[in-house]
N, C-alpha and C positions, 0 to 999 in steps of 0.2 A: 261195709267198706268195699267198694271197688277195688278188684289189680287189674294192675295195667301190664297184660301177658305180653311176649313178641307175639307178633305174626305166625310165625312157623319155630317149629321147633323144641326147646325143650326150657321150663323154667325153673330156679329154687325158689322157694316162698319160705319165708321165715312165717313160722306158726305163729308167733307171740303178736306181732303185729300187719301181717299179711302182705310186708314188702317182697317186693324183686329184688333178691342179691345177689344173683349169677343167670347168666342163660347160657345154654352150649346149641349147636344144630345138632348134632347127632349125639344117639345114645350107643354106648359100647356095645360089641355084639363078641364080646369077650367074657369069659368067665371071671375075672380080675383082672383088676388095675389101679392104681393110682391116680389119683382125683387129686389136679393141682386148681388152683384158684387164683386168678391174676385180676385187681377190680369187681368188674363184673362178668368174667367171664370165666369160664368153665372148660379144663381139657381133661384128656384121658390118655393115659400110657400104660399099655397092656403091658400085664406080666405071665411070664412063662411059669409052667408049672413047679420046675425048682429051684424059681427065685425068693427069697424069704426079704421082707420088709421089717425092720426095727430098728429100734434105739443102740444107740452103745450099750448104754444101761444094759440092754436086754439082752446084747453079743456079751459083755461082761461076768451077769450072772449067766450064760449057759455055759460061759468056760469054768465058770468057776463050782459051777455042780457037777461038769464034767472032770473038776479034779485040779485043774489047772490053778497054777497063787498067780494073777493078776496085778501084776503094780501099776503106779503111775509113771508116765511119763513125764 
């Protein structure tokens, strides 16, 4: 089965069936970032070394191992 690449640039291929579902032009020259997806298209937003990414869930339980009782709002 043929893909159909862009031109230039950069693509995702889904393994299972060897579509195009994103393309971006450039690849990050950052150590981390955040990979959003709009369509088909693909961005990046760098993160600094002591920015931390998660869930509530996961602020939740670290207060709450660090001792903290958690209620609801």
């Amino acid at each position: 089965m043929a893909i159909k690449l862009p031109g230039s640039g950069y693509a995702v291929v889904r393994c299972r069936d060897h579509v195009v579902v994103a393309t971006f032009k450039d690849f990050p020259e950052f150590d981390r970032a955040l990979t959003y997806r709009r369509g088909d298209t693909i961005s990046f937003m760098p993160l600094q070394p002591e920015e931390i990414v998660g869930t509530p869930t996961l602020f939740t339980q670290m207060l709450e191992r660090a001792g903290y009782l958690v209620s609801q709002v």
